[in-house]
C-alpha positions in Angstrom: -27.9 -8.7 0.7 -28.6 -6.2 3.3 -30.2 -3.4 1.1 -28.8 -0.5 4.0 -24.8 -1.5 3.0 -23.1 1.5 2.1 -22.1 2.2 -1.4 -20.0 4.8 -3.4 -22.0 7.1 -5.3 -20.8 6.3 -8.5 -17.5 5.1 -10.2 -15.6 8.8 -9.8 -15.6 8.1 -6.3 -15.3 4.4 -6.4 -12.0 5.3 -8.4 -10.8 8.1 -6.0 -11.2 5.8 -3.0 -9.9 2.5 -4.5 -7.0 5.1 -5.5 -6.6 6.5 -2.1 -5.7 3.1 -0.8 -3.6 2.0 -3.8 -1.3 5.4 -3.2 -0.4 5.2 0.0 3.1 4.6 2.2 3.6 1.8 -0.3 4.1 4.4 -3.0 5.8 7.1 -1.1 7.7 5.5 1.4 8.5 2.1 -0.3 8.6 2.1 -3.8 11.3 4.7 -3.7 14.0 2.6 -1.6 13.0 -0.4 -2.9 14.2 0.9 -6.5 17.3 2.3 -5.2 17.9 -0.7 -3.9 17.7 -2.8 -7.0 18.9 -0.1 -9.7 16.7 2.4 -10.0 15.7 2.1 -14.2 15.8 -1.8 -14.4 13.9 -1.8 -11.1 11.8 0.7 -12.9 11.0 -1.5 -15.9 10.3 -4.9 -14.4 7.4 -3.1 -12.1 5.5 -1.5 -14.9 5.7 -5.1 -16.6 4.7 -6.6 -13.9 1.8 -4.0 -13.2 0.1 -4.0 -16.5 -0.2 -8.0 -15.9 0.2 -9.3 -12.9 -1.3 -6.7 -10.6 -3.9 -5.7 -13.2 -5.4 -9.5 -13.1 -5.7 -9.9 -9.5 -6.6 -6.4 -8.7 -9.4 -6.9 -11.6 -10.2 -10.4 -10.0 -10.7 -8.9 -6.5 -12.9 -5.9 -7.1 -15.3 -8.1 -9.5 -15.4 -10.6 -6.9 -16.2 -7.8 -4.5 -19.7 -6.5 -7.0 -20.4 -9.8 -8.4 -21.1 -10.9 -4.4 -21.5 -7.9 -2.9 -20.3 -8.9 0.0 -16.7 -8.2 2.0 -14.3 -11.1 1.7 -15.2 -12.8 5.1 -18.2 -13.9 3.3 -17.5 -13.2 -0.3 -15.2 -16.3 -1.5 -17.7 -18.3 0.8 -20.2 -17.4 -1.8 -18.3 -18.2 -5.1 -17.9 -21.6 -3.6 -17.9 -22.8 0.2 -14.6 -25.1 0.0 -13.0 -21.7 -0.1 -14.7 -19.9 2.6 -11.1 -19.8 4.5 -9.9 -17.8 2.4 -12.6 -15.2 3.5 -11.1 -15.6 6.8 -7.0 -15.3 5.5 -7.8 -12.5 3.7 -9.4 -10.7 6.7 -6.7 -11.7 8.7 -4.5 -9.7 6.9 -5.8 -5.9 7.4 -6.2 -6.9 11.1 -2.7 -7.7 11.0 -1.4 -4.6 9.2 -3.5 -2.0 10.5 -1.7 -1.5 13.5 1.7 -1.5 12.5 0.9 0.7 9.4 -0.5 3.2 11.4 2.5 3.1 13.8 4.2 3.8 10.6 1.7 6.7 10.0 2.7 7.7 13.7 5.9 8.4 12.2 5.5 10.3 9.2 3.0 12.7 11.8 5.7 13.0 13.7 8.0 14.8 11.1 4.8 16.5 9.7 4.4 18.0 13.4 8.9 18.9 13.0 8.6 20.2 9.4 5.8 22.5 10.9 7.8 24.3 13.7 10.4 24.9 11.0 13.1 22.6 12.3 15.0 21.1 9.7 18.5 21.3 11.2 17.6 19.3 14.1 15.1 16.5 12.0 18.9 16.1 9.8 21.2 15.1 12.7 22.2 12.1 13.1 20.3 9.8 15.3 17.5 11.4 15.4 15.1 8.9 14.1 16.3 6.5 15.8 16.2 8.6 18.8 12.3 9.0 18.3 11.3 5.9 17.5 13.5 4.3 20.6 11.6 7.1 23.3 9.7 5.4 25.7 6.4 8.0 24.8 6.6 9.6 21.7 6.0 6.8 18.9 3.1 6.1 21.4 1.5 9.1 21.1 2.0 10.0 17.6 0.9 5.8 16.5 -2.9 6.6 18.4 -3.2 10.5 16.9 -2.9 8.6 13.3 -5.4 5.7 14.3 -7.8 8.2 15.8 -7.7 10.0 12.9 -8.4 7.4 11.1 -11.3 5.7 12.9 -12.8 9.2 12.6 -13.6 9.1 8.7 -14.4 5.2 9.3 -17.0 6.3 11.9 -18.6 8.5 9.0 -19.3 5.8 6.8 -18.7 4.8 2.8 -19.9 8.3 1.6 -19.6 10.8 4.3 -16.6 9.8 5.3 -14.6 7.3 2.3 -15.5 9.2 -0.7 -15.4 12.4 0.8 -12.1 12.7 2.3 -10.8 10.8 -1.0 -12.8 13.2 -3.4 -10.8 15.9 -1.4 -7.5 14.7 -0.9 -6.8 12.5 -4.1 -6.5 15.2 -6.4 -4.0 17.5 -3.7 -1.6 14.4 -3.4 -1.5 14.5 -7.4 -1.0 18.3 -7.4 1.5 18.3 -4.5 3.1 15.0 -5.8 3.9 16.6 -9.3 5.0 20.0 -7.9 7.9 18.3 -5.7 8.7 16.3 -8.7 9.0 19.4 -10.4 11.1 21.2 -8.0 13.5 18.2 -7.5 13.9 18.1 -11.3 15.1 21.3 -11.2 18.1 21.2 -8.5 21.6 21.1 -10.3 22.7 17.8 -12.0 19.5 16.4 -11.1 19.4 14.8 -14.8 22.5 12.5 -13.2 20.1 11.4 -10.8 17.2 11.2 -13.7 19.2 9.1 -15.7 19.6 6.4 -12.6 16.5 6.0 -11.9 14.8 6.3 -15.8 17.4 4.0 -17.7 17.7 0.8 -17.3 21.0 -1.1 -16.7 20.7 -4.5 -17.5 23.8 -5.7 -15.4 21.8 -4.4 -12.2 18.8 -7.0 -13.2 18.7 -10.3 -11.0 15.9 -13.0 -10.2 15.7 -10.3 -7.1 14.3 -7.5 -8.7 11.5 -9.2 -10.2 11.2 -11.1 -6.7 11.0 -7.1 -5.2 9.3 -5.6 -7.7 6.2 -8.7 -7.9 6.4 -7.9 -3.7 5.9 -4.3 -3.9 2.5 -4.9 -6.3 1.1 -6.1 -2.7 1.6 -2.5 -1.1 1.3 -0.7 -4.0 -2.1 -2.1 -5.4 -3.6 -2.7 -2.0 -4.0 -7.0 -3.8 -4.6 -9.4 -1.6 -5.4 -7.7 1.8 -9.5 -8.5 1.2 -9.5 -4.2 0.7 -10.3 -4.1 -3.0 -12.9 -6.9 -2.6 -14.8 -5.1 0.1 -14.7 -1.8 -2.5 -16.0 -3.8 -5.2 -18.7 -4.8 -3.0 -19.6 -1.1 -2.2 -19.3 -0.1 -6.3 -22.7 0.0 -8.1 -23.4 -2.2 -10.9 -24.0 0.4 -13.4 -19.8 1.2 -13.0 -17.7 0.2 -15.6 -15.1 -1.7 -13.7 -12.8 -2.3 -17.0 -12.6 1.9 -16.9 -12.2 2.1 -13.1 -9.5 -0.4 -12.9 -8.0 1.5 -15.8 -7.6 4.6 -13.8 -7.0 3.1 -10.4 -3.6 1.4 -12.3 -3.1 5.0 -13.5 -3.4 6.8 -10.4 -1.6 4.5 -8.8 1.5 4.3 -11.3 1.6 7.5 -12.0 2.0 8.8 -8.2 4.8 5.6 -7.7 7.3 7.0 -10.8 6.6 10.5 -9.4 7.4 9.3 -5.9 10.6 8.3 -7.9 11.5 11.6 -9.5 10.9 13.4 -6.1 13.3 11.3 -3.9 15.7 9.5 -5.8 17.5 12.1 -7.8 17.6 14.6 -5.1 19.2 12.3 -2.9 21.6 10.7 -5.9 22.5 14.4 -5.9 23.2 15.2 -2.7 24.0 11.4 -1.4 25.5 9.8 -4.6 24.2 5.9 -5.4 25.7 4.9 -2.1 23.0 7.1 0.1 20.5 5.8 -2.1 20.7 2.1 -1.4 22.9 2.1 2.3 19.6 3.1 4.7 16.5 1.1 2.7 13.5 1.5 4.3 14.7 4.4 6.2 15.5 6.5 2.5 12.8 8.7 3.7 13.4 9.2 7.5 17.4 9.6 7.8 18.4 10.2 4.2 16.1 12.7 3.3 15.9 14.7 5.8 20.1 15.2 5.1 19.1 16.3 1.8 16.2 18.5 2.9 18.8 20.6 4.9 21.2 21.0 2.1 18.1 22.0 -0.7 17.4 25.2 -1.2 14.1 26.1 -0.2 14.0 23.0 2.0 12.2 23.6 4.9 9.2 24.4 2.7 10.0 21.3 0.4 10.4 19.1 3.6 6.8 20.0 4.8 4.8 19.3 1.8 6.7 16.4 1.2 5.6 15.0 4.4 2.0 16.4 4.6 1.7 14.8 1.4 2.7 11.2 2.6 0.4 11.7 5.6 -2.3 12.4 3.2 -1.1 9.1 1.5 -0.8 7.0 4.7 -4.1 8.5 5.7 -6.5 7.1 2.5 -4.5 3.6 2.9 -5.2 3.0 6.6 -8.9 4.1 6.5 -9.2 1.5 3.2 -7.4 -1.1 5.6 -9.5 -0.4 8.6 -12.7 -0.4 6.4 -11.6 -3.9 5.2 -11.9 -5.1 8.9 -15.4 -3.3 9.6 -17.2 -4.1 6.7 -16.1 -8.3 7.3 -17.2 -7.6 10.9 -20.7 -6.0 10.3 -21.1 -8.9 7.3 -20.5 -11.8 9.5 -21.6 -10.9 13.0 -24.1 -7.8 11.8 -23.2 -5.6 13.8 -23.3 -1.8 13.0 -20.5 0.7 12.0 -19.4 2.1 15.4 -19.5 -1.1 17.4 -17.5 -2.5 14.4 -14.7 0.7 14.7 -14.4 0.0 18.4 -13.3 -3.3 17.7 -10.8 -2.4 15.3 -9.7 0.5 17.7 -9.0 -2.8 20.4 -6.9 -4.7 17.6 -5.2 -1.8 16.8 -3.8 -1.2 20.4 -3.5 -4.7 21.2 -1.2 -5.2 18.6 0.0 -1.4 17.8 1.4 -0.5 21.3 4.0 -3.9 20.6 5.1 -2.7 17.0 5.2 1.4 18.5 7.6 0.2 21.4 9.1 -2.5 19.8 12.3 0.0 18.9 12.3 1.6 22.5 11.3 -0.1 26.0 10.1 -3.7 24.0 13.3 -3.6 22.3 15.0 -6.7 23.4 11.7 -8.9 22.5 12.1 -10.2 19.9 9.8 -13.1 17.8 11.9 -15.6 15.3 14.7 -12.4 16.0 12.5 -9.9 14.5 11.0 -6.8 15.8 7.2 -6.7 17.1 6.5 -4.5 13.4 9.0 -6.1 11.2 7.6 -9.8 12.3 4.0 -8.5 11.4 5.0 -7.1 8.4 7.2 -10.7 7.7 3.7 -12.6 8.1 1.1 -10.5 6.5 3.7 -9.6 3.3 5.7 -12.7 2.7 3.5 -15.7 4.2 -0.3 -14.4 4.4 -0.6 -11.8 0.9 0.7 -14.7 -0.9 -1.2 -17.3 0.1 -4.5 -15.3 -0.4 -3.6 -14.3 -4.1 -2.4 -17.8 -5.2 -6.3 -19.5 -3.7 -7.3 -16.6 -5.4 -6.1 -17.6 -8.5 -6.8 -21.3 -8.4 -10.4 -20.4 -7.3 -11.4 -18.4 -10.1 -8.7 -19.9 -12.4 -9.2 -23.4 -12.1 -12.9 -23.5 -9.7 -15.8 -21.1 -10.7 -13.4 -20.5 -14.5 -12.5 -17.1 -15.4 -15.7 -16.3 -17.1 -17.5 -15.8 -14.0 -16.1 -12.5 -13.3 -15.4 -11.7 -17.2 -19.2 -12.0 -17.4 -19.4 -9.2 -14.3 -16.7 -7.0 -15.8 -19.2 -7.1 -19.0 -22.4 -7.6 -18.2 -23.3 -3.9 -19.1 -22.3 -4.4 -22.6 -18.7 -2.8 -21.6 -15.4 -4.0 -23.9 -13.0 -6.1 -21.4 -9.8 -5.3 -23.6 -7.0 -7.1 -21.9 -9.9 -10.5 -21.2 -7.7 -13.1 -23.0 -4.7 -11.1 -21.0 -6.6 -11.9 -17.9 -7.7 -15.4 -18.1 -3.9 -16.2 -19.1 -2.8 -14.4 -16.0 -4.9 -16.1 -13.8 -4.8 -19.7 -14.5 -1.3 -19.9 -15.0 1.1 -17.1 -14.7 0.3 -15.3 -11.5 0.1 -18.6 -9.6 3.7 -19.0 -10.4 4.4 -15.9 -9.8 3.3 -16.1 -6.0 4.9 -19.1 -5.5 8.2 -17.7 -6.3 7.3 -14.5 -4.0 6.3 -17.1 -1.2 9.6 -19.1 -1.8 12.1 -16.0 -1.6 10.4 -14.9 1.1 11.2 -17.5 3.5 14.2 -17.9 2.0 15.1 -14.5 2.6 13.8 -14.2 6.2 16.4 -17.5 6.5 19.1 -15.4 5.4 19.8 -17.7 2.5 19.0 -15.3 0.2 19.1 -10.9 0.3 15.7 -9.2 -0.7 
């Protein structure tokens, strides 16, 4: 191992940063729609199930893979055994493929950061106005490379300076600011109506899709299976208790996705009834809320710490995604850290400038009659995340056995609680879990099914 490889000082800020990129736009700008889509409550439910098994097994399996190897995944499943070294490959495939379009995403949210700012909260509410932005010819452009060169910036820096640092700083403020908003929404009249959605189940609102959505969400949520959790393993010293770490990174993360909930969902159940919760999807937070925004009292203020608290969000994901890329490029080809960020800058706009015009001047391309953002998004969530957590599975399920990692979750004498809960989950459950995920996924994209 190269003894210069960055590392995190200790587990505090192995936590923090492995928390930054769990809560991120799949939190805050997902997991909201996603359960107003399927229910709210029952939605609710079958994700904490699923979190506290499913997602805690693979996101344990990836960050033990990452210290036990200490290496990022280009390399890393290579090392556990070399009939799985393309999975190295798959995995770093996919943060190459979502970096760009997840920072045109990050483009966006800048954007209304940049509107809440000026104090313009009438005009961000009319009508057409996303759509307006995201279709001009310039503007996504401009706003997609502020948010990458942001982002590069703290990559430049390196695991310490630039990693721990900004997470150290900013992962606390989104839990302050994330809380407070809660609190505020909670406090708008009849917002128990809207509570009461989205805290109680109803069991008639549970199909095989909610499970299908919920299991899908883990992906964004968790930051599983995009070779980003491996490559922070491998950065985490071995004196850290990973069974404590992965504890609090489940925390963190669940914690900010059920108060992500109670800031967006009863405020606009309020405002919008159940119908303006589930009619705009993934554009809850860019058309709806706005709406609501306008109509809350104290809303302009509301509206601006709402959205300078997702850009903080988005911000600790992408660098965790872009980090992903660099450290499999300085492993394989050993290279340094700035050559390494270049590159990433070149994928980024090679692919970025498609899925930032891809709504305005690119908008009658289209790829299996997809958008250039929503076809990346089709292949790295339904097709490649997949595929990467069920070898996963197999190889340290079936290949090197479960105890290898078991034995580097323990090997400092720590207590592995949930180890039989683990060993069950990856051997048999989770593989069939991703198979169904796989499954509806192309079967959704063929319109045979609705996700």
């Amino acid at each position: 191992m190269d003894k210069k490889r960055g590392s995190f000082s200790g587990g505090l800020g192995f936590v923090f940063a492995a928390a930054g990129s769990a809560v991120g736009l799949g939190n805050l700008w997902r997991f909201p729609y996603l359960a107003a889509q399927y229910g709210g409550g029952i939605f609710l439910l079958v994700y904490l199930i699923l979190a506290v098994t499913f997602g805690f097994a693979l996101l344990t399996a990836e960050i033990a893979i990452g210290r036990k190897t200490k290496l990022s995944p280009v390399l890393a499943y290579k090392k556990l055994n070399k009939k799985f070294s393309f999975l190295g490959y798959i995995a770093t495939l996919v943060p190459i493929i979502i970096i760009p379009y997840y920072c045109v995403i990050g483009g966006w949210v800048t954007k209304y950061v940049t509107v809440y700012a000026q104090g313009l909260v009438a005009p961000a509410a009319k009508d057409g106005y996303f759509s307006d932005f995201i279709g001009h010819p310039v503007a996504p452009l401009v706003f997609f490379l502020i948010f990458m060169l942001i982002s590069i910036v703290v990559i430049m820096l390196g695991v310490k300076k630039g990693i721990e640092k900004l997470s150290k700083f900013l992962m606390p403020l989104l839990v302050v600011l994330t809380i407070g908003i809660a609190i505020y929404a909670l406090t708008l009249p009849n917002a128990m109506v809207g509570v009461k959605y989205y805290l109680i189940p109803d069991f008639s609102k549970f199909s095989i899709l909610t499970v299908a959505g919920a299991m899908s969400q883990l992906f964004y949520s968790m930051s599983i299976a995009m070779g980003i959790m491996v490559t922070y393993g491998s950065y985490t010293r071995d004196d850290v208790n990973l069974t404590k770490s992965v504890n609090r990174i489940e925390f963190f993360d669940t914690l900010v996705a059920l108060l992500a909930g109670l800031m967006i969902i009863p405020a606009v159940y309020i405002f919008s009834g159940e119908e303006g919760l589930s009619s705009q999807g993934a554009g809850l937070m860019f058309m709806t809320l706005p709406k609501v925004f306008q109509q809350m009292p104290g809303g302009d203020i509301i509206a601006l710490l709402f959205f300078v608290l997702v850009f903080f969000a988005a911000i600790t994901s992408s660098i965790s995604v872009m980090e992903a890329i660099v450290s499999s490029l300085m492993d394989k080809f050993h290279l340094k850290r700035i050559p390494c960020c270049l590159i990433v800058i070149g994928i980024c706009l090679l692919l970025g400038i498609p899925s930032s015009l891809g709504n305005g001047l690119w908008a009658n391309i289209k790829i299996l009659g997809m958008d250039f953002l929503t076809f990346f998004d089709y292949i790295s969530n339904s097709i490649l995340m997949p595929i990467v957590a069920f070898c996963t599975c197999i190889l340290v399920g079936w290949v090197i056995k479960p105890k290898a990692l078991t034995d580097e979750i323990t090997k400092n004498g720590e207590k592995f609680g949930r180890k039989k809960l683990f060993n069950v989950m990856i051997k048999y459950i989770a593989p069939i879990c991703l198979l169904f995920i796989f499954v509806t996924g192309i079967l959704s994209q063929l319109g045979i099914i609705t996700i």
